[in-house]
C-alpha positions in Angstrom: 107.4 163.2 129.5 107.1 166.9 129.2 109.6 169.9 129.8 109.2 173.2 129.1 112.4 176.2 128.8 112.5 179.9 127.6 113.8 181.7 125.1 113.1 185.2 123.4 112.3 185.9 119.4 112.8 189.2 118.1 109.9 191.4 116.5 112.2 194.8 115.5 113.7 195.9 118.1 111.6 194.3 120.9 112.1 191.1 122.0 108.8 188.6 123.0 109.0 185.4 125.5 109.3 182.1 123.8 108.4 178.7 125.5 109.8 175.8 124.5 107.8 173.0 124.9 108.5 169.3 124.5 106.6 166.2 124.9 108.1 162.5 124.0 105.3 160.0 124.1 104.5 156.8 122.9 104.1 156.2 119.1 105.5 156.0 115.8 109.1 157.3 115.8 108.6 161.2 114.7 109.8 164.8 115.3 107.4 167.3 115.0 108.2 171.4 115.3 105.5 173.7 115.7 104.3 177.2 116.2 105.1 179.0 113.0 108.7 178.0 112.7 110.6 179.5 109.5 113.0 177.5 107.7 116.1 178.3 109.3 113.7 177.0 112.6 112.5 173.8 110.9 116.2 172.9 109.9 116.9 173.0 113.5 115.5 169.2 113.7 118.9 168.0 112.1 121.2 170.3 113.8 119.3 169.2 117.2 119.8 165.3 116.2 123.3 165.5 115.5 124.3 167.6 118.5 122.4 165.6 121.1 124.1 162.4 119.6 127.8 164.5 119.1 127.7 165.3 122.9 127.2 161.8 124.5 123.7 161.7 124.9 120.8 159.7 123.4 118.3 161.0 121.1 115.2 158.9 122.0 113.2 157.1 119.6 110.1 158.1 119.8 107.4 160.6 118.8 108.6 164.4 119.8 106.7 167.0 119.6 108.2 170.6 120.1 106.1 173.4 120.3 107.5 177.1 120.1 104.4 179.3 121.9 102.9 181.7 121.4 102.3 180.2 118.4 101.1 183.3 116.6 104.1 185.1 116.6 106.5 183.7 113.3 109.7 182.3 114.8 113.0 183.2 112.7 116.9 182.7 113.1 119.2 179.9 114.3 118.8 180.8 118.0 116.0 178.5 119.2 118.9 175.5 118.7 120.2 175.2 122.3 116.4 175.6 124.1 115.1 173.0 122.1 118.1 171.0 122.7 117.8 171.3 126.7 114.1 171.0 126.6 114.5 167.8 124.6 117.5 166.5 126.9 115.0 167.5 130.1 111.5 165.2 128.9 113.9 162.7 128.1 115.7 162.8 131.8 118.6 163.3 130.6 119.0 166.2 132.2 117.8 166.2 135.6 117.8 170.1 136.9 115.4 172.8 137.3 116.0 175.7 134.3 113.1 177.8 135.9 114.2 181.5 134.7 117.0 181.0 132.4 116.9 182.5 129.2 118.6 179.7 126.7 119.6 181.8 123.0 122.4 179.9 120.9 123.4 178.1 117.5 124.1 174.4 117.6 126.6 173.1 115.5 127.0 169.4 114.3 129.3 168.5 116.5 127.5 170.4 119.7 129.3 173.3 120.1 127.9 176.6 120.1 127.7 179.4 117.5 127.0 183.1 118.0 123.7 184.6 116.4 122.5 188.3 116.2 120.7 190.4 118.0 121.8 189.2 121.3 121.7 192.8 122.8 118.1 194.2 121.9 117.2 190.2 123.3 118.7 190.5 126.4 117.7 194.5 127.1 113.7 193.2 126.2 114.5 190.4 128.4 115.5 192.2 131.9 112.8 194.7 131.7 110.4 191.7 131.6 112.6 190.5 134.9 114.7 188.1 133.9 118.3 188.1 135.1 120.1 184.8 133.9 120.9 184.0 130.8 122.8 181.7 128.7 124.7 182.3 125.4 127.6 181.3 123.1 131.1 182.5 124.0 131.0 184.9 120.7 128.3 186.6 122.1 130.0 187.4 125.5 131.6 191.0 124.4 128.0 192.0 123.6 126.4 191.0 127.0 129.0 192.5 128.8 127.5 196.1 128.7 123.9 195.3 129.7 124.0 196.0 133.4 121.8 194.0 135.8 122.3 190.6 134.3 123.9 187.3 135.1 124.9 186.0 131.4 127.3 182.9 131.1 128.9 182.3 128.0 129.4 179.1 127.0 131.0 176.7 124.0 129.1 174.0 123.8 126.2 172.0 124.1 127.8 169.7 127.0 129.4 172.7 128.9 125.8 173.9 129.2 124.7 170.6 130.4 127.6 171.2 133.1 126.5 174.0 133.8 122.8 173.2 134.8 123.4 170.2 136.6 126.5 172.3 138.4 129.3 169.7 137.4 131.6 172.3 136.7 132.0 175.8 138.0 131.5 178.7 135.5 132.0 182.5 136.1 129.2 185.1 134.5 130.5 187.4 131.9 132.5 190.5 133.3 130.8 193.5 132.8 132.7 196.2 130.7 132.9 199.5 131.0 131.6 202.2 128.1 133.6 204.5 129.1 136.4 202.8 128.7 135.7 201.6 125.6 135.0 205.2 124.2 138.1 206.3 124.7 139.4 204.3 121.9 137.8 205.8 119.4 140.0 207.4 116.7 138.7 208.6 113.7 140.7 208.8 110.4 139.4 212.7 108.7 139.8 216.2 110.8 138.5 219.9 109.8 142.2 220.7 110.0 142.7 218.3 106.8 140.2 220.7 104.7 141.9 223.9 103.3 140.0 226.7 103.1 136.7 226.2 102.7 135.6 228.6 105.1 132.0 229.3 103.9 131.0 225.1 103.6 132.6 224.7 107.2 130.8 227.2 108.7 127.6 225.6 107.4 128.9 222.3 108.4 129.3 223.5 112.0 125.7 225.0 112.2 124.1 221.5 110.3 126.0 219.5 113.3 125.4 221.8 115.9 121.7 221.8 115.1 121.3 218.2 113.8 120.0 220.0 110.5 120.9 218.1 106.7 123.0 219.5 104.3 123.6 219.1 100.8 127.2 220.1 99.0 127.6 221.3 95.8 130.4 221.8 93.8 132.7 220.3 91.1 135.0 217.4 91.9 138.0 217.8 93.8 136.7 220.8 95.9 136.7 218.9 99.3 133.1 217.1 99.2 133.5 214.1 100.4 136.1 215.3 102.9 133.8 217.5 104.2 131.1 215.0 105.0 133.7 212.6 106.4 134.7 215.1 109.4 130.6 215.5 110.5 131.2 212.7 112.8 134.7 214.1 114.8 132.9 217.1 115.4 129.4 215.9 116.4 128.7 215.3 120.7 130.6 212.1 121.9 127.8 208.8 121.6 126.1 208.5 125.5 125.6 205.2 126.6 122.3 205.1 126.3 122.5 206.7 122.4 125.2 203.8 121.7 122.4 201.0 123.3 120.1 202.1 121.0 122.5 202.1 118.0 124.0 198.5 119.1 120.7 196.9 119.4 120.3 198.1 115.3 124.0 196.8 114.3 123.7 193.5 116.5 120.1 192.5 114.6 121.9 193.1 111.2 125.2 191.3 112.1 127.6 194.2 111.9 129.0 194.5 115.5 132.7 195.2 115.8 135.0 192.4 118.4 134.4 195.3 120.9 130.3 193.8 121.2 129.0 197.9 121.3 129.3 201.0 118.9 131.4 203.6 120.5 131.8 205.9 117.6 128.8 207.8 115.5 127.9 205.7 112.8 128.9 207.2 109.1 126.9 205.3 106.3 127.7 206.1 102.6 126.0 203.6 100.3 126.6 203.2 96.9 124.1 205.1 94.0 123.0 201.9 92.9 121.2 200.5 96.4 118.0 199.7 96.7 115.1 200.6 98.1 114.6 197.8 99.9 118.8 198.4 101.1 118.1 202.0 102.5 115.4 201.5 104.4 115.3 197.8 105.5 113.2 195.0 104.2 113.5 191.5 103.4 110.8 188.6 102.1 110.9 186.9 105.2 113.7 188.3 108.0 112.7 192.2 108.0 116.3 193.4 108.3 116.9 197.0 109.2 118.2 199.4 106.2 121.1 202.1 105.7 118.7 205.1 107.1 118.6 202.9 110.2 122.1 201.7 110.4 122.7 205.6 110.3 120.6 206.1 113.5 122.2 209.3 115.8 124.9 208.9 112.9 125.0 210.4 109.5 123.9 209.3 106.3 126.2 210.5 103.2 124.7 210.5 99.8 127.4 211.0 97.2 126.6 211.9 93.9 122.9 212.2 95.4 121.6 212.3 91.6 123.1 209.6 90.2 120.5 207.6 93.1 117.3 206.5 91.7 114.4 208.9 91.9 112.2 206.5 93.7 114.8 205.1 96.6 115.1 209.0 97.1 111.8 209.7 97.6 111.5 207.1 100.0 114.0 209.4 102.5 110.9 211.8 102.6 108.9 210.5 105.2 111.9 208.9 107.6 113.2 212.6 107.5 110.3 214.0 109.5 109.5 211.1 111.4 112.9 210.1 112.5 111.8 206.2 112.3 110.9 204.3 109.5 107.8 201.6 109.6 108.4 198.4 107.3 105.0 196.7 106.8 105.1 192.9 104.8 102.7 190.2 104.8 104.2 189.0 108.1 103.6 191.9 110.0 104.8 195.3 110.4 108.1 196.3 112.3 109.4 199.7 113.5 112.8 201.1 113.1 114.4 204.2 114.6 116.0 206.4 111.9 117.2 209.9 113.3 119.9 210.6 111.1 121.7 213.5 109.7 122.0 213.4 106.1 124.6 214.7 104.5 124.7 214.4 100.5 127.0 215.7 98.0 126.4 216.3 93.7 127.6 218.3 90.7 126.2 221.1 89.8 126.2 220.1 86.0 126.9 216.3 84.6 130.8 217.3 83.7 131.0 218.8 87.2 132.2 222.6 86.1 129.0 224.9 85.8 129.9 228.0 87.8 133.8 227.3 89.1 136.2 229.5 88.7 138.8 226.7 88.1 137.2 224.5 85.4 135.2 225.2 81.7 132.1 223.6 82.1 131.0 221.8 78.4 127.2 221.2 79.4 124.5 222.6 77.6 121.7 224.2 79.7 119.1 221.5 78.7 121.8 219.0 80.3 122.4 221.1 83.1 118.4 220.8 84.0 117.6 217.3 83.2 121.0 217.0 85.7 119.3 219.2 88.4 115.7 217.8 88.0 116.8 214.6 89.2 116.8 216.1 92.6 113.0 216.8 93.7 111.8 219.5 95.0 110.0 218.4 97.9 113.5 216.3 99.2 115.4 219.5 98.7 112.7 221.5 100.6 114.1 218.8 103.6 117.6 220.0 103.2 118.1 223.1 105.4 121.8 224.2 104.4 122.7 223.8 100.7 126.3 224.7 99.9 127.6 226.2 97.0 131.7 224.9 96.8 134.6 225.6 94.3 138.1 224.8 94.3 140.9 225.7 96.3 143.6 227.9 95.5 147.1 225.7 95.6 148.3 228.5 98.0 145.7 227.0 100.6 146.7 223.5 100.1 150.6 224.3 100.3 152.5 223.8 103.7 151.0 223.0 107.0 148.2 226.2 106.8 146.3 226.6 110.5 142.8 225.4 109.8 141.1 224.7 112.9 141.0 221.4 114.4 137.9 218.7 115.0 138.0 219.5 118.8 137.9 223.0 118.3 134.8 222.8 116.3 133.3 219.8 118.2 133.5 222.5 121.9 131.3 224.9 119.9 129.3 222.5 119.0 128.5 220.7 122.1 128.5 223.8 124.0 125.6 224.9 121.1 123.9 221.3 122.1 124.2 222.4 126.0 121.9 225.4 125.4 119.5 223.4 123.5 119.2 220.5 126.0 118.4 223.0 128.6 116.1 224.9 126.3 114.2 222.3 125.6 114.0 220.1 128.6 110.6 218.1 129.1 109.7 219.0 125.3 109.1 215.8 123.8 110.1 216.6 120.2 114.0 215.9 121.3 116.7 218.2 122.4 118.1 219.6 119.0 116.9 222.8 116.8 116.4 220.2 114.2 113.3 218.2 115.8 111.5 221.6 116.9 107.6 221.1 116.1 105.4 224.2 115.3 104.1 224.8 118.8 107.9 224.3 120.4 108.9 227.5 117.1 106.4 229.6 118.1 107.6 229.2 121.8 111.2 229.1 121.4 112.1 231.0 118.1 109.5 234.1 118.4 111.0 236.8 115.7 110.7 240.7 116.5 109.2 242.8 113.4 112.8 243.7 111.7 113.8 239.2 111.2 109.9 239.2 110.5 110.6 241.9 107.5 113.6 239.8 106.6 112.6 236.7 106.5 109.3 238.0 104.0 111.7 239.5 101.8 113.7 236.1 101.2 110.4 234.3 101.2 108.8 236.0 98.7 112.7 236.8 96.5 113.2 233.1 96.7 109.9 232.0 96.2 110.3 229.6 98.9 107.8 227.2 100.3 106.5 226.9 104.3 108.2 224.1 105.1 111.4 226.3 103.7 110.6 228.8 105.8 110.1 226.8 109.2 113.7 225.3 108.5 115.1 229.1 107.8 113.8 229.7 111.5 115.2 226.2 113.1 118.8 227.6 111.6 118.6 231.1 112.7 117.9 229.4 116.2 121.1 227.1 115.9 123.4 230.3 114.3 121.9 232.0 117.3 122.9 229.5 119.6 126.3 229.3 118.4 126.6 233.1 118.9 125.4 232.3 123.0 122.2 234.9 122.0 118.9 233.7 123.1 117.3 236.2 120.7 117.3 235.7 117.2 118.5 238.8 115.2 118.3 239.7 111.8 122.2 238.8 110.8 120.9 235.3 111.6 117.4 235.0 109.5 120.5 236.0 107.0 122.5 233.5 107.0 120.2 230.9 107.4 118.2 232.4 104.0 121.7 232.3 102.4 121.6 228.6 102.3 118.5 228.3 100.7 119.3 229.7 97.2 120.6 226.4 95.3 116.9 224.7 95.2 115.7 228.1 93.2 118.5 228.8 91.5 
């Protein structure tokens, strides 16, 4: 007796066709589970045995053999349960229906009710292109499946309602498919520019970073606003599309950090702690390659706080993501690919007591300590920062009464009317539609600089003793300050500015 049902294993993002095979012959009682099976896979035996006898059926004697194909491809996770449970209900005709194009995904307990995995989204996405249309998956699950478009998923609760399901004893509705839009619309976040008194210089660098995509770095003693400032990037960056949200669901789901609502609606903000890993920021694992921090950032930001007190090598692993906007994990098992295009935003001291240079505070470092402090930084990852801030305290006149700082969705119209101009600039250009992502061949096309910025933009180069890629990212901000001011020639007030925030790294 021999049945065969699908399922899908994830590789990344990208999902792959499973079969489940299983043959029951004639032998010495045994269950066998092949095709590179991990051990969350091979512990499936027991939660099979139990659920099969939990949900009135008969687990037959005899020698099973289950074999997950292709059998080159290294199975992981819990979801393989419920196919090899139906395949093993179908050889043993127990179960006496066709399952030709269902997808089966789904945890079994003990007791044969279902339990929600990850990554049902990016599963179900690789699964329609391929052409399949029906799937089945735990109830959990149903909030994620709802926004994939073109499906027919039914979520289910146990291993006997599926059963129903197949052999059409009971009715069951497919999920309800829920609208983004809708779902957008409750998205609140907690910070606003108008909560940042004064300021003025570090906001208007704030709205260029966003309104370019470029990374900036703040510096200044504590209590000047830092972390504030990082916190209102996302309420002024362009609302998530639907397809931008996709792509960042597919990354939560396979790490297990979706919300009740089953999709992200909101730009993610990742801040982790100085003392992550490696491994943490940029995904890893011996044997499930999980995605890391730069990745959970993806169209989001990525907020370093106290960007020294990190370890010098987990920085310098932010070089290479950084230019490439994705991130490539390789192990012995195989190599996966993650999207990272993130802004990073990172904040620091400029001393170790936090004072060097304010107006408001003594500082008590001496200047050996003050550049052991700074040469934890490297140059080559501040040569990636485009906009580095100088900021100092506020004067207690600015932080008194209501004051009239502009709002979030003040900033956030200039800023998405700057991201109009760029889309259209750059339509059909492969390299993305923001400032940020501009190759050499798209500067020399789209940032071409008369004699006078030319003259300017030597004279910084050559005071500052800045490097190339300094100079490229001078350009790619002069475009965005350009942009801002609706002038499709860039003039020498904006070669500037843009110079202006390159003087920390040489200082």
């Amino acid at each position: 007796m021999f049945s065969k049902v699908l399922s899908f294993a994830l590789s990344g993002l990208e999902g792959v066709c499973v079969e489940i095979e299983t043959d029951i012959g004639k032998g010495l009682v045994a269950y066998d589970l092949v095709g590179l099976p991990d051990a969350a896979v091979k512990e499936s035996k027991e939660r099979v045995r139990a659920a099969v006898k939990n949900s009135a059926f008969v687990f037959p004697p005899k020698k099973i053999t289950v074999n997950l194909a292709p059998a080159d491809i290294k199975k992981e996770g819990s979801q393989y349960d419920l196919p090899i449970a139906v395949s093993l209900l179908k050889a043993s005709d127990q179960l006496l229906c066709s399952t030709d194009g269902i997808i089966f995904l789904g945890e079994l307990a003990l007791d044969g009710a279902l339990r929600p995995v990850t990554g049902i989204l990016p599963l179900l996405i690789s699964a329609r292109d391929r052409g399949f249309k029906r799937f089945v998956v735990p109830r959990e699950n149903a909030a994620e499946a709802s926004y994939i478009m073109g499906t027919e998923v039914y979520a289910l609760s146990s291993l006997k309602e599926v059963t129903e399901f197949l052999e059409g004893a009971r009715e069951f509705s497919p999920v309800v498919h829920n609208s983004f839009t809708a779902a957008a619309k409750n998205a609140v976040y907690d910070c606003d520019m108008s909560f940042v008194r004064g300021q003025k210089v570090a906001k208007r660098a704030l709205e260029i970073a966003v309104a370019g995509g470029h990374n900036i770095l703040f510096v200044g003693p504590p209590g000047s606003g830092k972390t504030l400032l990082a916190r209102c990037i996302p309420t002024i960056m362009p609302d998530l599309t639907f397809a931008e949200a996709l792509e960042v669901t597919k990354i939560h789901s396979v790490a297990g950090e979706l919300s009740e609502e089953g999709i992200v609606t909101m730009r993610p903000f990742r801040t982790p702690h100085h003392t992550a890993t490696t491994v943490s920021l940029c995904g890893g694992g011996h044997t499930h390659i999980r995605p890391g921090e730069i990745s959970m950032a993806h169209k989001g930001v990525l907020f370093l706080d106290e960007l020294p007190e990190y370890h010098r090598h987990t920085l310098e692993s932010l070089r290479q993501p950084l230019e490439d906007k994705k991130i490539t994990i390789t192990r012995s098992g195989g190599a996966v690919t993650f999207p990272a295009d993130f802004m990073l935003c990172a904040s620091m001291n400029p001393c170790p007591c936090g004072n060097y240079g304010s107006a408001y505070g003594i500082c008590t470092c001496t200047p050996s300590q003050i550049a052991r402090y700074r040469d934890k930084i490297s140059g080559p990852l501040l040569d990636r920062i485009d906009l580095q801030v100088e900021v100092d305290g506020v004067k207690y006149e600015y932080l008194e009464g209501d004051g009239n700082e502009e709002t979030s969705a003040t900033v956030k119209k200039r800023v998405e009317t700057a991201r109009a101009i760029q889309r259209e600039r750059y339509r059909g250009e492969k390299t993305g539609t923001i400032n940020a992502n501009l190759g050499e061949r798209q500067i020399k096309k789209y940032c071409a600089l008369s004699a006078e910025c030319e003259n300017v933009l030597r004279t910084a180069y050559e005071s500052l003793k800045l490097s190339a890629r300094a100079r490229t990212r001078i350009i790619k901000v002069a475009r965005t300050i350009a942009d801002l001011e609706f002038s499709e020639e860039i003039k020498p007030a904006h070669i500037l500015e843009a110079a202006s925030y390159r003087s920390y790294d040489k200082s």
